[in-house]
N, C-alpha and C positions, 0 to 999 in steps of 0.2 A: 423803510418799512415800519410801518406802524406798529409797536407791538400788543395794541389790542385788537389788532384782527387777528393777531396768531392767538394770543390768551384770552381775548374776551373779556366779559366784565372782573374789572379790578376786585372784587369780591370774591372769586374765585381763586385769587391767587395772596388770599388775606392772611394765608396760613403762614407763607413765607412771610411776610413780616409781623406775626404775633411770634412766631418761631423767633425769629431775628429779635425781636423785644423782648421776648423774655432772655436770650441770651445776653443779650446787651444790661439789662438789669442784673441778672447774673455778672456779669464779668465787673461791672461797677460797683455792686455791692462787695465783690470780693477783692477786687483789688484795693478798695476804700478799707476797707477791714483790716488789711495787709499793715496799709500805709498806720494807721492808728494804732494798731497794736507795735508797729515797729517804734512810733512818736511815743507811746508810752512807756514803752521798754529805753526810752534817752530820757525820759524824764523821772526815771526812780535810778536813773546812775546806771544803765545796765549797758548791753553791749544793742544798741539799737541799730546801728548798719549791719551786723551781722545777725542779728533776729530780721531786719528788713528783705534783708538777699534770700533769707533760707524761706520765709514768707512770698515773697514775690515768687519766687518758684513754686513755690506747692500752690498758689492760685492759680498760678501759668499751667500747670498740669490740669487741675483741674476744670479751667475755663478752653481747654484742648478737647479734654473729655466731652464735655456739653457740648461745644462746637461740631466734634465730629458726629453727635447725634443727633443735635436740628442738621445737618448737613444733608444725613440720611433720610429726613425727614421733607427736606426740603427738596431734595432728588425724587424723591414718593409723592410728595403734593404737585410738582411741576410735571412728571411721567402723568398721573391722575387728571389733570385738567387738560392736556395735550392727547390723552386717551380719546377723552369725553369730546376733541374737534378734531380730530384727524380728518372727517369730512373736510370742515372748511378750508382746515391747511392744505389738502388733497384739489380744493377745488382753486385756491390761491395758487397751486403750483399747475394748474391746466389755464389761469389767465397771466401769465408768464413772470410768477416770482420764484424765486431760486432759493434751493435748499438753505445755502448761509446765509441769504439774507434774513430768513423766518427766523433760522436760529437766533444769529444774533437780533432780531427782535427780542425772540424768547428773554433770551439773556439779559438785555436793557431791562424791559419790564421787570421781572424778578430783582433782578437788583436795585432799581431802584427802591422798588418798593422795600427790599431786605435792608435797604440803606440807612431810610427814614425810619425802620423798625428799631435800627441797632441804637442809634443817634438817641432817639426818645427814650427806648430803653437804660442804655448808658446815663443817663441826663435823671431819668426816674430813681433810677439802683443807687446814683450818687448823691440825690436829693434826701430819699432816706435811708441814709448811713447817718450824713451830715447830721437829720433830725433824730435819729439812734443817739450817736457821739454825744450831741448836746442836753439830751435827758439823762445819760448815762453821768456826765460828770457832774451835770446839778446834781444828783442824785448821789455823786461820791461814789460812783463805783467807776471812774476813770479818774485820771490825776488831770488836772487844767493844764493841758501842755499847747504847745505851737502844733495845733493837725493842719495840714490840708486841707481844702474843702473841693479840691478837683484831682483826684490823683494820676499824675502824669501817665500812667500805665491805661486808664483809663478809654484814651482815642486810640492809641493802636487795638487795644481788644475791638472795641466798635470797627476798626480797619479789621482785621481778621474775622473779624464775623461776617461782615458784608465782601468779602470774598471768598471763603467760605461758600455765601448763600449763590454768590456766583459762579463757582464751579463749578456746583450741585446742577443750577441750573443750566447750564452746561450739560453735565451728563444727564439729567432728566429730559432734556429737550432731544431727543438722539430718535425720537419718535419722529420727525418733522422731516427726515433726512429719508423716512422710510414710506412716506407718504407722497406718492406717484400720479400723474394729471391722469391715471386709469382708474386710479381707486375713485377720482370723483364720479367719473363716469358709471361707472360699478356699484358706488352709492356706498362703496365699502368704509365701515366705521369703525373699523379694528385692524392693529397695525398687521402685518404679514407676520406668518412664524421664524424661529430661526432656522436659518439653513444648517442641516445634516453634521453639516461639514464644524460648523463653530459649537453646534449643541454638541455634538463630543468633546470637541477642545474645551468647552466649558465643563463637561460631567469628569475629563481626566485631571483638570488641574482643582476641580472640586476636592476632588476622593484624596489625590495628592498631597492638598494644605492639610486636611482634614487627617490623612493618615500621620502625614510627617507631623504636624501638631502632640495628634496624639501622643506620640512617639516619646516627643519632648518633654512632655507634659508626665510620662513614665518615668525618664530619666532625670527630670528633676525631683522626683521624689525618690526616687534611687538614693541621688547625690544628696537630698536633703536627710536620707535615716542612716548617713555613715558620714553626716557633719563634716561632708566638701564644699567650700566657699563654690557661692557664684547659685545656689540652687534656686533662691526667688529667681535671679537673671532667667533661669533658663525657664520658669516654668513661668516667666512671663511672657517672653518671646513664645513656649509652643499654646500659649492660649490665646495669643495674638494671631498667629498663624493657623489654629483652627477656627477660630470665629473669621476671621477670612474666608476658608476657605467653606464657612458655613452661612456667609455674604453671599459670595460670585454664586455659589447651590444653591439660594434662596427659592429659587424658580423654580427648583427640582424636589426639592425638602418640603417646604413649606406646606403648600397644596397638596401633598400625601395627608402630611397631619393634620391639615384641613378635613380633610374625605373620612379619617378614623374619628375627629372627634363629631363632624356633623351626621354620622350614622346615629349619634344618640341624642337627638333633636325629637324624636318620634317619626309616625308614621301619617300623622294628620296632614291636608292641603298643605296648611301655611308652613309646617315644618318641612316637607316633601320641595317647596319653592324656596326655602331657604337656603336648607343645606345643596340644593344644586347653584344657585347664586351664589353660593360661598366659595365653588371652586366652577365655575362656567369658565371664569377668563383666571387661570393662572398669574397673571403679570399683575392684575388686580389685586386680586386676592394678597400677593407675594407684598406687595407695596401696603395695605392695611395692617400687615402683623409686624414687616420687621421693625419700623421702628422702636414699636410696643416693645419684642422681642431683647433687644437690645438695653433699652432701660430697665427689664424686672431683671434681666443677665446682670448687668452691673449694680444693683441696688443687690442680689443675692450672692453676688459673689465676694464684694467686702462685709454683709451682714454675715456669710456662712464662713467667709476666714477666720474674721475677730471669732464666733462662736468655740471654730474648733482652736483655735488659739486659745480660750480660757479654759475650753475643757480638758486641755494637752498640760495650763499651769496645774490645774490641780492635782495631777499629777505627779510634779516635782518633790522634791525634797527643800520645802520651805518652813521657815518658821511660819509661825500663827501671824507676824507680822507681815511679813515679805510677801505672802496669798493675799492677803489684805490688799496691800499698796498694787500688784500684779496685777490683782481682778480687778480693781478701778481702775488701773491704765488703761487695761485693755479693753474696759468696759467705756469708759471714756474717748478711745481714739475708735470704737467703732458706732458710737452715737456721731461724733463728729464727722465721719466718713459717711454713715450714712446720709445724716442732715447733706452734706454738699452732693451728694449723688441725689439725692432727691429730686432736687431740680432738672437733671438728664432724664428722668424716667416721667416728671411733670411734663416734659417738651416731645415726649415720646407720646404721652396719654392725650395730648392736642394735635400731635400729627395723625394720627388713630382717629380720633373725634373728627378731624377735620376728613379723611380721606372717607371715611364711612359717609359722613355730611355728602359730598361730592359723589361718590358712587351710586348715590341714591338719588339725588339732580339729574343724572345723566341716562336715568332708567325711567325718567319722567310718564313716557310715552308707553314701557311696560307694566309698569304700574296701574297705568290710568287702562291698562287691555285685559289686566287680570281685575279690576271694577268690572267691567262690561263685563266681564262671562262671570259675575258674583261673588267675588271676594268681597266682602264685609271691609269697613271701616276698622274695626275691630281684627281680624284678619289679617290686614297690611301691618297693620302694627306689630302684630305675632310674627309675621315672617322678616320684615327688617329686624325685630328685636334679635328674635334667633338664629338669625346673621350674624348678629353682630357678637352673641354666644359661644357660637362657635369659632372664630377669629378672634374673641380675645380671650378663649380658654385654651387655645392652642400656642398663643402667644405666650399665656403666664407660665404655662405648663412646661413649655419647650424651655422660654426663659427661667425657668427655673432650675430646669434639671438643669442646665448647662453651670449655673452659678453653681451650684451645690457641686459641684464637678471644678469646677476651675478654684472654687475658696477652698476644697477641703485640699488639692492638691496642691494648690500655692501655702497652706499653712504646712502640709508634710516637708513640702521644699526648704523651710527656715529653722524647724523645732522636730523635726524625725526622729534626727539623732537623740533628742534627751527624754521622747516617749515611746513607750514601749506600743508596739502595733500602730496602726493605721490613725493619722489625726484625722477626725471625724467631727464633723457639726451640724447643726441643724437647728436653727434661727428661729423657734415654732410662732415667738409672736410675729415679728417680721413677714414669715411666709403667712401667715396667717391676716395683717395687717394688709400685704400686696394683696391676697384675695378679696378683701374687702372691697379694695379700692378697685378693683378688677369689675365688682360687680358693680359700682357706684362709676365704674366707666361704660359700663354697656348699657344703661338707664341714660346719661348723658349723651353715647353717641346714637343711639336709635332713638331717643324718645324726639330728639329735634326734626331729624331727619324723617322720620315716619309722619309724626304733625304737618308739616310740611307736604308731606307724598298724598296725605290723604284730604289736604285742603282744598286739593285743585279738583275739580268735576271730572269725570273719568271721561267727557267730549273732549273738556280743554286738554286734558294728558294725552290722548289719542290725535290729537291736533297738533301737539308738540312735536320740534322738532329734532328730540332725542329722548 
């Protein structure tokens, strides 16, 4: 099976390998960095195999992180173009092709393309390191040592990336299994609901992560304000286990807080077409925030730990020196945490950009029916904008509270014991910063997609066939 008849134009499915490129860039510049700081930590006499190991690991963690959220991103973009032809795979399986084979189209397609994304990307990340390293030592801020200029770590990340992008697409393609030679007939462009039976088992094992998380997440700050080993552990594990269980809920969550924030869109046309398009199809809607969701969660949750971590030292009993040397550690390990979280919440703001792109492709033909009965050029643009308002004000917002939530409880978990009340934080440039950038993503994901919507004739959109 060919798998651009299941995915259609290769452009459509670009997302996964700009996803997969940038993660590839990521994983090469960081594990390039690893390799060079360990090379220069052997060239001033130091212990450089053991700065290398402890190095390669805190990349590996962190090139785990990013992975797992182009993953999510990647599962959102392949669900989102598969949404958009359920017809055709509906009408593929009425002239006698079979469930796995489309899949595994699906499959090949995405991968490939996630292959050649990583490949490039890797290939880019390692190109300028290399051109970093080399002005860095002209320049006397590195020692002339024996680097690398390909680091071995390098091809497995690009291998873990691009399967990775193929599990994802795996599990995004789960639409193609649900598309039946009736729905062609029926003309039906939307997958079927869940059955009764599974929308419970999804809403009990929801509530479930989500309580037992909590839970955890209590009693590591218990164990954290009477100074028992083990409190980060546990109040990692229950903030693992509620963002889980606030994953598999997505479908149930999400689209609530949709519906609260798009009530304050207004009451005008293009507001009133909005905020109903913002929550019409659930599974949509669900797939445009989380992975946003996800990147302001962890870009907030180590900005809001470090915060309440300084605010908990100065509290201590230090000298005038020891606060000094504390608040730069600490102000230093959470600039540098945030810089490498950046790039997850960058790869989150593209799969966002891209899926909104798509959802709006795929409305072509509505679009072009709300022209005929008078919607303004100016008009379309309002109601995709404030689409897209709402989805990613619901997104920073939710992701937000959750960070402030998981940083302030994972710093109670480490330092409880040596401050008195609750370690408390709040990051205001930071959350202040994410806003920015919140608004400066909802101008990039509508303003393309609306230009676009409103270029085509409201005949040719009425003409189209979605």
């Amino acid at each position: 099976m060919n798998s651009s008849l299941v995915l259609g134009d290769r452009r459509e499915v670009g997302t996964v390998g700009l996803v997969a490129g940038m993660c590839g860039f990521y994983a090469g510049a960081l594990v390039l960095g690893a390799d060079l700081l360990a090379a220069d930590a052997r060239a001033g006499g130091g212990q450089g195999g053991a700065v290398g190991v402890i190095l390669d690991t805190v990349a590996a963690v962190f090139i785990i992180v990013a992975v797992y959220v182009a993953a999510v991103v990647i599962v959102n973009a392949v669900e989102t173009v598969l949404a958009g032809r359920l017809r055709e795979i509906a009408v593929l399986r009425l002239l006698g092709a079979e469930a796995r084979s489309l899949r595994a189209a699906v499959v090949r397609g995405a991968t490939l393309v996630a292959a050649l994304g990583a490949l490039a990307g890797v290939v880019t990340g390692t190109a300028v390191g290399d051109l970093t390293r080399t002005l860095l030592v002209a320049g006397g801020s590195l020692r002339d040592a024996d680097y690398a200029w390909f680091p071995t770590l390098a091809v497995p990340a690009a291998v873990v990336t691009t399967t990775a992008a193929a599990a994802a697409s795996w599990v995004g393609s789960r639409a193609v299994l649900r598309a039946t030679p009736a729905q062609a007939l029926l003309g039906a462009s939307i997958p079927p609901a869940e059955s009764r039976r599974a929308g419970s088992l999804r809403r009990l094992t929801t509530f479930g992560l989500i309580g037992f998380g909590a839970l955890t997440l209590v009693a590591a700050a218990v164990l954290g304000e009477q100074g028992g080993p083990g409190g980060l552990l546990l109040a990692t594990l229950g903030a693992t286990t509620s963002a889980s269980g606030f994953l598999l809920g997505a479908r149930m969550i999400v689209p609530a807080l949709v519906t609260m924030v798009a009530r304050l869109l207004g009451g005008d046309p293009p507001s009133v077409v909005a905020a109903r398009n913002a929550v019409r199809e659930p599974s949509r809607t669900t797939r445009s925030v989380l992975g946003l969701v996800i990147g302001v969660t962890l870009m907030t949750t180590f900005t809001a730990g470090s915060s309440a971590l300084r605010a908990a030292a100065r509290s201590w009993e230090l000298t005038p020196t020891q606060a000094v040397q504390t608040d730069e550690i600490l102000r230093n390990v959470s600039v540098v945490m945030t810089c490498v979280v950046v790039v997850s919440s960058a790869i989150a703001a593209v799969g966002f950009a891209s899926t909104m792109s798509l959802s709006v492709i795929q409305r072509t033909r509505e679009i072009g029916l709300l022209r005929a009965l008078g919607f303004t050029a100016d008009q379309v643009r309002t109601m995709i904008t404030k689409e897209s308002i709402a989805l990613s004000a619901t997104a920073i917002t939710f992701g937000m509270a959750l960070g402030l939530v998981y940083g302030a409880l994972g710093a109670q978990s480490i330092v409880g014991f040596q401050t008195d009340g609750f370690v408390w934080g709040v990051p205001g440039a930071v959350l202040a910063s994410i806003a920015c950038c919140g608004v400066l993503l909802v101008l990039v994901a509508s303003w393309v997609p609306s230009s676009r919507a409103v270029a085509v004739a409201p005949v040719e959109a009425l003409s189209a066939d979605r």
